[in-house]
Each structure stands twice: as structure tokens, then as C-alpha cells.
C-alpha positions as CSV (number, residue, x, y, z in Angstrom):
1,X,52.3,-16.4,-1.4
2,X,53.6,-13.3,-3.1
3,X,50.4,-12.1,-3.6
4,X,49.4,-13.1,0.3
5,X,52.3,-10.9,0.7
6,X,51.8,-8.1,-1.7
7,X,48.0,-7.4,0.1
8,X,49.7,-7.6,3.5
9,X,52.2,-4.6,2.4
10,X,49.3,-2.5,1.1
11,X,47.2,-2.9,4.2
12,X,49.7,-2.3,6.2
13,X,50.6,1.1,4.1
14,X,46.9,1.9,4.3
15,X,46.6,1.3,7.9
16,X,49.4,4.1,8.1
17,X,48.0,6.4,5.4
18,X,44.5,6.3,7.6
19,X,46.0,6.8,10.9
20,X,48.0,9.6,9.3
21,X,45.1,11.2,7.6
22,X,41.9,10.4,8.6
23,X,42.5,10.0,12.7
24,X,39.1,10.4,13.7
25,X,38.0,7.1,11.4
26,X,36.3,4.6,13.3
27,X,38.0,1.1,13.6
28,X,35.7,-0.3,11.1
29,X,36.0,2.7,8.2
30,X,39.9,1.8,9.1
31,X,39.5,-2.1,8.5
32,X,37.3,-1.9,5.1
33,X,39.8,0.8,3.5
34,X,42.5,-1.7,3.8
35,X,40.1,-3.6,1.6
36,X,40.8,-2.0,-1.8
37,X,39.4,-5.1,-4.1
38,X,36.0,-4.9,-2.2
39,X,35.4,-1.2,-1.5
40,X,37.8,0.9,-3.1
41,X,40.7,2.7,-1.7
42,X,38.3,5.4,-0.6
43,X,36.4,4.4,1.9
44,X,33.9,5.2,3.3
45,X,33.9,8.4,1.2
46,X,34.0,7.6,-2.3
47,X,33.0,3.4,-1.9
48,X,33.2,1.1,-4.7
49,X,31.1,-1.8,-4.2
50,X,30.5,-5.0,-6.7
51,X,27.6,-7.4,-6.4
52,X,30.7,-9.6,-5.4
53,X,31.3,-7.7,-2.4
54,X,28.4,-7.4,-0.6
55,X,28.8,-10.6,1.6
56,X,32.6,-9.2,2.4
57,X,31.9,-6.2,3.4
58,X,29.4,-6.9,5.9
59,X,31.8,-10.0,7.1
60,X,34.7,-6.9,7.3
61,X,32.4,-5.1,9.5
62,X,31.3,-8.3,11.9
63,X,35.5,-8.8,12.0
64,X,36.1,-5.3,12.9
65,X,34.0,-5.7,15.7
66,X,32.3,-2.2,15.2
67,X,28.8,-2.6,15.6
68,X,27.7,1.0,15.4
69,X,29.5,1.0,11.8
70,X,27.8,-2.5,11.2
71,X,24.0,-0.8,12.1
72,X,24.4,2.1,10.1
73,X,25.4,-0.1,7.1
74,X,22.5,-2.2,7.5
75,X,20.0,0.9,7.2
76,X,22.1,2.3,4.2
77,X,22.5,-1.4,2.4
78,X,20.2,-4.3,4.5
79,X,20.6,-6.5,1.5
80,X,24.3,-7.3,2.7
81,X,23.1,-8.9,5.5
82,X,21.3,-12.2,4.1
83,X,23.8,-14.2,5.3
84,X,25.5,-12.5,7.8
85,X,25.7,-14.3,11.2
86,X,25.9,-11.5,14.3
87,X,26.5,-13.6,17.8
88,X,24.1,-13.3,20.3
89,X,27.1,-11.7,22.5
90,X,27.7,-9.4,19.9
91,X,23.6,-7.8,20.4
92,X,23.7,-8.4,23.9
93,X,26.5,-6.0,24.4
94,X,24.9,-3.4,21.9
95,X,23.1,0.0,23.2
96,X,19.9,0.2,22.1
97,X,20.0,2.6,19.1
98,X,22.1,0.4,17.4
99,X,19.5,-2.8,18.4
100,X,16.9,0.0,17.0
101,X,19.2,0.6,13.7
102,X,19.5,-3.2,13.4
103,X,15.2,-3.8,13.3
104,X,14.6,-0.5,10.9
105,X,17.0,-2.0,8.7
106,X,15.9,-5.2,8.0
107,X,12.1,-3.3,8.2
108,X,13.5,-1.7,4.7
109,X,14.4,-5.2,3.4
110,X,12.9,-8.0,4.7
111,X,11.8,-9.8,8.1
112,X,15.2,-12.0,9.2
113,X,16.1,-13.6,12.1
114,X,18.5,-11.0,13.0
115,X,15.6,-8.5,13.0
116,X,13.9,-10.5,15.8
117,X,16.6,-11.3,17.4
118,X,17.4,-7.8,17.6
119,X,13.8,-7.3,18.3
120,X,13.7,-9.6,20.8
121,X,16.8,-7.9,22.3
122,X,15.5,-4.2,22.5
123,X,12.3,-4.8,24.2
124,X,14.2,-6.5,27.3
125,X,15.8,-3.0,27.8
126,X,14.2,-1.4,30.6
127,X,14.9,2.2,29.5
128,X,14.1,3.2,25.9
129,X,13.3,6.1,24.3
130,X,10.3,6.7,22.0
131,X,12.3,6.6,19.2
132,X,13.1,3.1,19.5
133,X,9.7,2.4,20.2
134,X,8.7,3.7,17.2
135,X,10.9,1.6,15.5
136,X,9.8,-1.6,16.8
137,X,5.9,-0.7,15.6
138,X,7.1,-0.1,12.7
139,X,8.7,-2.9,11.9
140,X,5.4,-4.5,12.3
141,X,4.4,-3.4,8.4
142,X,7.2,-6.1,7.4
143,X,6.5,-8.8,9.9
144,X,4.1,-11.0,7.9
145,X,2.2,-13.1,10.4
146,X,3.0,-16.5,8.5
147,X,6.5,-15.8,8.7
148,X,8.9,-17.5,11.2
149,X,10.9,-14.6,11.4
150,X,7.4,-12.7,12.0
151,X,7.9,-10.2,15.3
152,X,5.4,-10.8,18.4
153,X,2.7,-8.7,17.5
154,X,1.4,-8.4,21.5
155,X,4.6,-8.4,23.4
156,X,5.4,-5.0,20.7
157,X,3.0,-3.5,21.7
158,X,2.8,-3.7,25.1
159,X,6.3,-2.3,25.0
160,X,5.3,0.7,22.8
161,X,2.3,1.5,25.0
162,X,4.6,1.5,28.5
163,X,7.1,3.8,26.3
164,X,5.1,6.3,25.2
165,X,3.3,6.5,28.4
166,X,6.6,7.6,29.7
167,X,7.2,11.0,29.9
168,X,11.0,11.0,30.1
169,X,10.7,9.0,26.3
170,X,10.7,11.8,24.9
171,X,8.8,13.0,21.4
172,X,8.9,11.6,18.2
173,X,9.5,13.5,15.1
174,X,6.5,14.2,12.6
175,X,8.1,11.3,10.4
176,X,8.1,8.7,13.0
177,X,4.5,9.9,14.4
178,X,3.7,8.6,10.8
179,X,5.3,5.4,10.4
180,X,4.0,4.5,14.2
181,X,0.2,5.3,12.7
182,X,1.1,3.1,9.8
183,X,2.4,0.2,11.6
184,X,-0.7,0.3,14.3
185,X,-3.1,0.6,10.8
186,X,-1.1,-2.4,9.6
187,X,-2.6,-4.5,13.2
188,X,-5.9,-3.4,12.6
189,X,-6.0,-4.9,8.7
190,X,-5.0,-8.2,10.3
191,X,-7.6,-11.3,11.5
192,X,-9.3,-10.2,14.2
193,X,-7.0,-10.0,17.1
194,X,-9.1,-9.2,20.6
195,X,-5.8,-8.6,22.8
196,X,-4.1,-6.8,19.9
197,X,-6.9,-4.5,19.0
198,X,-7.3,-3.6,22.6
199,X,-3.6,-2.7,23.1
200,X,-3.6,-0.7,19.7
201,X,-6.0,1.5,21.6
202,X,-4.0,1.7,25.1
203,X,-0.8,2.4,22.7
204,X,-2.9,5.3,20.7
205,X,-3.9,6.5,24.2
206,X,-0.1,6.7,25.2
207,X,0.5,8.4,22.1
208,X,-2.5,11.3,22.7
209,X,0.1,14.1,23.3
210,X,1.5,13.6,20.6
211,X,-1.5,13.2,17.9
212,X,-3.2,16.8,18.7
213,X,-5.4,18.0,15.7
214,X,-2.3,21.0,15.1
215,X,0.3,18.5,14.7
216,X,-1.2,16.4,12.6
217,X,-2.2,19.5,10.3
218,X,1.3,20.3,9.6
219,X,1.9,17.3,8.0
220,X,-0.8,18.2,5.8
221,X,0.1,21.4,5.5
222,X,3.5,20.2,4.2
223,X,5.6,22.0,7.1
224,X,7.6,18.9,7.7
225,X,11.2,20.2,7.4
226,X,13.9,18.5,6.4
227,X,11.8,16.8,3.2
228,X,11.3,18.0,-0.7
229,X,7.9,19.0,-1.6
230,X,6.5,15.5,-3.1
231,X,8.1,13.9,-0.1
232,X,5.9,16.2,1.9
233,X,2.7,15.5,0.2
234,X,3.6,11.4,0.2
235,X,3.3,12.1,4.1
236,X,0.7,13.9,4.3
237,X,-1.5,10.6,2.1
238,X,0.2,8.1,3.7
239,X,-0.8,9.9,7.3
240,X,-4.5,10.3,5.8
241,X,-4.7,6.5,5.0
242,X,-2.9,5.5,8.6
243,X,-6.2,7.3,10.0
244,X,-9.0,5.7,8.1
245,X,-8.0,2.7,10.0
246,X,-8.0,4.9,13.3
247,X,-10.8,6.0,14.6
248,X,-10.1,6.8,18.0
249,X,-7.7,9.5,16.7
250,X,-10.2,10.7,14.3
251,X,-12.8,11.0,17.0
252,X,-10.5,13.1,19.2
253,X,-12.2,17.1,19.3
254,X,-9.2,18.4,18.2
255,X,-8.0,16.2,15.0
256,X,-12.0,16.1,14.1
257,X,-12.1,20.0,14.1
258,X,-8.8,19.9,12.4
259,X,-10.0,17.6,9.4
260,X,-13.3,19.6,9.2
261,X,-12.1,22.7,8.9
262,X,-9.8,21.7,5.6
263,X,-10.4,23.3,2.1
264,X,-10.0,22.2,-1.3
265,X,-6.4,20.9,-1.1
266,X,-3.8,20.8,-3.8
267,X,-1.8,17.1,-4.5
268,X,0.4,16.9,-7.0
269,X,0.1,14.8,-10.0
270,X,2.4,12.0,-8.9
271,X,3.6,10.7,-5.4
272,X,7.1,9.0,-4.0
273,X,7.3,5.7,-4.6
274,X,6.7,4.8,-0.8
275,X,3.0,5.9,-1.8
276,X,0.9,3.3,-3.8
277,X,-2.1,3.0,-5.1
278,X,-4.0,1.7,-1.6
279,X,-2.3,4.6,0.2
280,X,-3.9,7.0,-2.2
281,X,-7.3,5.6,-2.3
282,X,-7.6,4.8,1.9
283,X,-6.5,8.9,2.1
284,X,-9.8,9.5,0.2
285,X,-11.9,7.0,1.7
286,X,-11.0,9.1,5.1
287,X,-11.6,12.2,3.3
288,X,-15.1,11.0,2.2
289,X,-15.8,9.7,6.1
290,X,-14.9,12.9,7.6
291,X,-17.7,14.6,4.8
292,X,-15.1,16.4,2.9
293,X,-14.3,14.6,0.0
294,X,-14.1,17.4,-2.4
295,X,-13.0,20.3,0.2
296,X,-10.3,17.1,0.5
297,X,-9.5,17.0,-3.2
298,X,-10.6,13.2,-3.3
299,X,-12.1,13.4,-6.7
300,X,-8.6,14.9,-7.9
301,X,-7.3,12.2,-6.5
302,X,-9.4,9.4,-8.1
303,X,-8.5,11.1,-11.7
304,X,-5.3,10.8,-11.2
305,X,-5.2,7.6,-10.3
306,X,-7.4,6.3,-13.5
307,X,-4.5,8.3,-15.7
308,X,-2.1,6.4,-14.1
309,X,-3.6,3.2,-14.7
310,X,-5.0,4.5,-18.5
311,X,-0.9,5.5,-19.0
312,X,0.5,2.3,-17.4
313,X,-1.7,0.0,-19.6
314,X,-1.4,2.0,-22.9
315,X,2.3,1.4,-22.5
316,X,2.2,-2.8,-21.6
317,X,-1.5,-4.1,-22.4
318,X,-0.3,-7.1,-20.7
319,X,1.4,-5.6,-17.8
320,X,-0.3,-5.5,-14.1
321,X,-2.5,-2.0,-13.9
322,X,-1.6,-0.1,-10.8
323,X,-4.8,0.7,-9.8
324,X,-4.9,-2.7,-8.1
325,X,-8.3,-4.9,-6.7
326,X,-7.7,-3.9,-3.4
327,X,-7.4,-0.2,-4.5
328,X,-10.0,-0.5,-6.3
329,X,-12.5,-1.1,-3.6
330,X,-11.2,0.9,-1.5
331,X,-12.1,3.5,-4.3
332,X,-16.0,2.2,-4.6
333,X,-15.8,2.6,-0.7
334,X,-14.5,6.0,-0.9
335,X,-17.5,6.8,-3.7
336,X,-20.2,5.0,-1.6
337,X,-19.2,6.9,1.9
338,X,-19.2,10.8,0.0
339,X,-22.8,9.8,-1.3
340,X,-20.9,10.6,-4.8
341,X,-23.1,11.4,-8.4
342,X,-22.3,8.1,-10.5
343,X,-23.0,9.9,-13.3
344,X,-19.9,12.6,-12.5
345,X,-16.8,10.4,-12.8
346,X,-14.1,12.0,-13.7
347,X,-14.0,8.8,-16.4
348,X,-16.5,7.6,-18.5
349,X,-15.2,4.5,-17.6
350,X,-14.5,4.9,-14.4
351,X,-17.2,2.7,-12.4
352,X,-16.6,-0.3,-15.1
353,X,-12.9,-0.1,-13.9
354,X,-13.6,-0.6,-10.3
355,X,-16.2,-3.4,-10.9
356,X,-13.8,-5.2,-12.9
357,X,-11.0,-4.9,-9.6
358,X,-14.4,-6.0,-7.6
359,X,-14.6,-9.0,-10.0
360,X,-10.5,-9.9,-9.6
361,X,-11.4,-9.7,-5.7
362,X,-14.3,-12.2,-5.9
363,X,-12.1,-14.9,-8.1
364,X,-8.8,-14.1,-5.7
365,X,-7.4,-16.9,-3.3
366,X,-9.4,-17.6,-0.3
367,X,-6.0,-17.4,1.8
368,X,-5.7,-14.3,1.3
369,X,-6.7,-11.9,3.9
370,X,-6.5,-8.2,2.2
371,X,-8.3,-9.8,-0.6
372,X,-10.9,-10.6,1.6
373,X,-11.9,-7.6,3.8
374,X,-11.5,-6.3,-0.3
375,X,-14.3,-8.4,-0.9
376,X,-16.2,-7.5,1.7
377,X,-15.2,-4.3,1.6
378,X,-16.5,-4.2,-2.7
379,X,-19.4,-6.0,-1.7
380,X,-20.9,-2.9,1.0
381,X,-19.9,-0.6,-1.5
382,X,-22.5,-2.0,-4.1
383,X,-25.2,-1.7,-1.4
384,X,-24.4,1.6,-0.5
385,X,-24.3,3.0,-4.0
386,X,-27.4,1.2,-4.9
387,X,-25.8,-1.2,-7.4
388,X,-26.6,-4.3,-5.4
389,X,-29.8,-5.3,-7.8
390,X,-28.0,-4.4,-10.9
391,X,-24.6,-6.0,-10.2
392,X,-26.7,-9.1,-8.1
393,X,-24.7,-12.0,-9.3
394,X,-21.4,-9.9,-8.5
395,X,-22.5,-8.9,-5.2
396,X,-22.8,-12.9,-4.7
397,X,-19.8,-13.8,-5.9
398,X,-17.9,-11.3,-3.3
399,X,-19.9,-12.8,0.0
400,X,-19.3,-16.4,-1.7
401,X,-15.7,-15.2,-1.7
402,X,-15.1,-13.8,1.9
403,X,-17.3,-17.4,2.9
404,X,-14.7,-19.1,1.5
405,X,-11.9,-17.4,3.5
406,X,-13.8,-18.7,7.5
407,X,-14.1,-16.5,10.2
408,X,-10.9,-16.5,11.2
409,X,-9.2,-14.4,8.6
410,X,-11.6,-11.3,8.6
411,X,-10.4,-8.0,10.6
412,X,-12.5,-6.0,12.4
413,X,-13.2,-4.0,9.6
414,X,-14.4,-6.4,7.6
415,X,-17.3,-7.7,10.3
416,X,-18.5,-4.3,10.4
417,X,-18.7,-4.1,6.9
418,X,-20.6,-7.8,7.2
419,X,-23.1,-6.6,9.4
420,X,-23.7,-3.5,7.7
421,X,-24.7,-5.5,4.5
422,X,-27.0,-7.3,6.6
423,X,-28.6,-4.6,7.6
424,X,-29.0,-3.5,4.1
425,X,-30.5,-6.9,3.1
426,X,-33.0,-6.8,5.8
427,X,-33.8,-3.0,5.2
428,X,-34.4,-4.1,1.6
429,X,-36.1,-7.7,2.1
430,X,-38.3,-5.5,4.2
431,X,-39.1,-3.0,2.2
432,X,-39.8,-6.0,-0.9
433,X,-42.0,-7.2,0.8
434,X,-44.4,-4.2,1.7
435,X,-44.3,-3.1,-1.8
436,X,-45.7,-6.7,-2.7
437,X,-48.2,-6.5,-0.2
């Protein structure tokens, strides 16, 4: 009791000491700076928070009934909210930036039921702006399709296409064009979808305004404000690899004359850490598409990335190399679309490297469906390079392996991939033959 009555006392002083000196405090910075075991008697400007906290102070935030306080929070800290229950009510009556703040947040952790709920929330709202749009697609990158807190792939879209058609939605910010290229990407790498696919290209069609060839080249150009340089040059990969999955905004005259028309770039050694290995090596398989993989700086690019995996594995042996299996193929793709010298590497080791992560691809788990337009994805490459004799049981052991995964689980990528190694097996079968006779 005396301590009951010893916390009441200080709350109440500290109730008085923020109306007295911090007046335009919201209701909720009020409420958790009468928490001083939680937060610290500094809130929210110099916050003290314990692992022991993190429940409470989301809880403090739901009681304070602030939900623009409680949004913000998420984005800055989403991990609070694991077991926080937010009434339907509570969303219902919430404007849409804070529904918006709610689904980018749990995007940055992990899909929950309040992110769909949230979700589910924002695209009932008639009027939206593109920014909230933006954040629903997204949100899709986090959304695994097994998940039961996965978000409606479809009904997203069709939402973000009716948006961005809108001219009164406004324009989104070079950032957000990037994360909206990413999350549409992130459809296309998933089974084959008929309705989906076709609504990815009505939403990049809404989007044409917005994706002209001089936009897009001052991301690459690093004339994003607002960002450090690194930060910069992370966009400018991660917009490259959004785009090798894109090809209606490739194929638009004035991004096509816009990638053409770029010289031997500079990268920097190392990226952010929202830039992995895949990122990097999709960038260059775009750069080799588009004809330009050393005015692009791909083979830069692929050096790097074996020092990275040479450093990471001189310091654990044992440890997981970055240069993953699925960044590995996408690396003999890169090398079999720029036609590249096999006997140039910027490793001697380099092409015994990427047929080991082809290896790893063709012993991976059947259920997994990146692994498998991997596969098939390793398994062109081989043709293409002219490795498919040499490396025959290998080559097998990939189409065994995408086989094994059914129909059902390859992307569109990965049937034109198929049928282009069909071709190639004809083209060769053919031409076995006439030598014979």
C-alpha cells in the first residue's frame, strides 16, 4: 500500500511537472512519463527502456488511448507489439496514416494479425493517398503466402492499381517508388499467379508517370536527398534488382534509353545491410540483360561479392558463406546473359564457387520455391555458357530437382527459363544427330 501510494504521489507530481513544462506533449508522451520504472523520467526525449518493459509500454500506449503515438512507436520499435491486443474499434476509428504506420511497421518485423487487420482496414477507405498505397505493396515482401497472417495478394493490388491511377493520390517519393518496385518483384518470384501477374501489370501501368527513364536515373545517379552516400548506392542495387523482375518498365523508351546510355559506374566496396547478396547479383543480371554489364560495373560487382564470401569463410570455416545458392545462380545467370569470357573471372575459383551453390540448389528441399526457380534458373545458365556436356550429371540433378517441386510452385520466370532449356536440348539433339549422320 505505501508503495501503491508512493507511485500515485510521483505520478501525480509528474502529471504537474509535464503540464507545466512540456504543454504541447501528447496525452500519451504525458501517460508513459509518469512511468519512471519503465521508461525513465525522461520521456519521450531521453527513454530508458529494459527488455522488461517492452510489453508495458506498448500496453501504456493502448491505455492512453493515443493511437498516433501508438503507430509511430510501432515503426520505431514493432517488436513491442507481439502481444499487444488493439480493438477492432480502436482501427476503425483511426485515419488512415496511422492504419498505414500500423502495416509498415509490422512490414519491418514480422507479418501479425494486427498488420492484416490493419490491412484489411485501409483498403476499405475509399480515399487514400499513394503513399499509403505504397505501403500496403510493400508489405507484401513480409507476407509469406503460407502464413495465416499472410495479406491478400489480389485484393492489394487491385487497391494499389485504382490508387495510383488516381491523379489526386498524389506522387510518391524516390524511396517509396523503390520499395513499391520491390514488393511487385516479390509477386512475380511467387507460383505462377494468372490474376496476380496480370494486375502487377495494370498496377505498373498506374504507376507509368511515375517510373520515367529520368527518375529512375537519379536513383542511380545517387541524387536521392535526404540519405548518406552508401544508403544511396543500396537504392540504386536494390532498384536495379526490382527491374530484372520488370520488364514492362524496362521495355518502356525512355527507362531503356536511360539504362543504355550508362557508363562504367562506381559501387562501393560494401552495401547497407538492407542489400544482400541476391540484391547484388539480380542488379547485375539486369545489367547484363540490358548489354551493359561492364559499362554497369557488374564484373566489380561479382569481385566483390567473392571477397566477401573468401573474408566471411576465412573468419568461420564453418559458418554459412554469404554468397548464398540462390545468389549464386543468379550470378551464372548474370555470366550466361553478358556472353562473359570463363576464362576472365575475376577468381580463379570463381566458376567452381557458383557450381558448388548450383550443387546446394539441386540437393535443397523440394518445398521450397526460391530454391527452385534457383534450380531452374542454374540449370539455363549451364546451357547458355556451354557447360551443359561437361557439368551433365549436374545439369540432371537441377531439372530432377525443380521435378520434384510440381508445377504448381514454379513462377513465371522459371517456365521461361524451362522452355528455354528445351529449346536448347532440341537445338543440340538436333545438331547430334547431323554430325552423326
Amino acid at each position: 500500500q505505501q508503495d501503491d501510494q508512493q507511485d500515485g504521489e510521483h505520478k501525480s507530481k509528474a502529471e504537474d511537472r509535464a503540464a507545466e513544462l512540456w504543454p504541447f506533449l501528447s496525452p500519451a508522451d504525458t501517460y508513459m512519463s509518469c512511468l519512471p520504472k519503465v521508461v525513465g523520467p525522461c520521456w519521450p526525449f531521453r527513454p530508458k527502456l529494459g527488455e522488461e518493459a517492452d510489453a508495458m509500454v506498448a500496453e501504456a500506449l493502448v491505455e492512453s488511448g493515443d493511437m498516433l503515438d501508438l503507430a509511430l512507436l510501432a515503426q520505431a520499435s514493432p517488436e513491442y507489439f507481439d502481444a499487444v491486443e488493439i480493438l477492432p474499434e480502436q482501427l476503425s476509428a483511426s485515419s488512415p496514416a496511422v492504419l498505414a504506420a500500423f502495416v509498415a511497421a509490422a512490414s519491418l518485423h514480422q507479418p501479425s494479425s494486427l498488420q492484416r487487420r490493419a490491412a484489411e482496414e485501409l483498403m476499405q477507405r475509399r480515399t487514400l493517398r499513394a503513399r499509403h498505397a505504397a505501403v500496403l505493396v510493400t508489405a507484401l515482401r513480409s507476407s509469406a503466402a503460407d502464413s495465416p497472417n499472410a495479406l491478400p495478394v489480389v485484393p492489394v493490388l487491385r487497391v494499389a492499381a485504382r490508387v495510383f491511377g488516381s491523379k489526386q493520390s498524389g506522387v510518391l517519393s524516390l524511396e517509396d517508388t523503390v520499395r513499391v518496385l520491390e514488393g511487385l518483384a516479390h509477386v512475380r518470384s511467387r507460383p505462377l499467379n494468372v490474376e496476380a501477374d496480370e494486375l502487377v501489370g495494370s498496377t505498373l501501368a498506374s504507376l507509368s508517370s511515375q517510373l520515367s527513364g529520368s527518375r529512375l536515373a537519379q536513383i542511380v545517379v545517387c541524387a536521392v536527398p535526404g540519405l548518406r552516400k552508401e544508403e544511396r548506392r543500396g537504392l540504386a542495387i536494390r532498384l536495379l534488382a526490382a527491374l530484372w523482375d520488370l520488364p514492362e518498365v524496362v521495355g518502356a523508351p525512355s527507362v531503356s534509353a536511360w539504362l543504355a546510355s550508362i557508363q562504367r559506374t562506381r559501387w562501393p566496396r560494401s552495401f547497407p545491410v538492407d542489400v544482400n547478396e541476391e540484391s547484388v547479383a539480380a542488379a547485375a543480371c539486369l545489367l547484363a540483360r540490358c548489354g551493359i554489364f561492364k559499362e554497369g560495373s557488374a564484373d566489380f560487382l561479382l569481385a566483390r561479392a567473392l571477397s566477401r564470401n573468401a573474408a566471411a569463410k576465412s573468419k568461420e570455416p564453418d559458418g554459412d558463406p554469404p554468397l548464398s545458392p540462390i545468389a549464386g545462380s543468379l550470378w551464372l545467370c548474370a555470366l550466361a546473359q553478358a556472353g562473359a569470357d570463363l576464362d576472365a573471372l575475376p577468381r580463379p575459383d570463381c566458376m567452381e564457387l557458383l557450381l558448388g551453390c548450383a550443387g546446394a540448389l539441386a540437393d535443397s528441399d523440394p518445398r521450397d520455391s526460391e530454391s527452385t526457380t534457383g534450380a531452374a534458373r542454374a540449370a539455363w545458365a549451364l546451357h547458355a555458357l556451354g557447360k551443359a556436356q561437361e557439368q551433365e550429371d549436374l545439369v540432371k540433378r537441377l531439372l530432377l530437382r525443380v521435378a520434384a517441386a510440381g508445377p504448381e510452385s514454379l513462377p513465371a520466370h522459371a517456365w521461361a527459363l524451362l522452355r528455354e532449356v528445351l529449346a536448347l536440348n532440341f537445338n543440340e539433339g538436333t545438331a547430334a544427330e547431323g554430325t552423326s549422320a
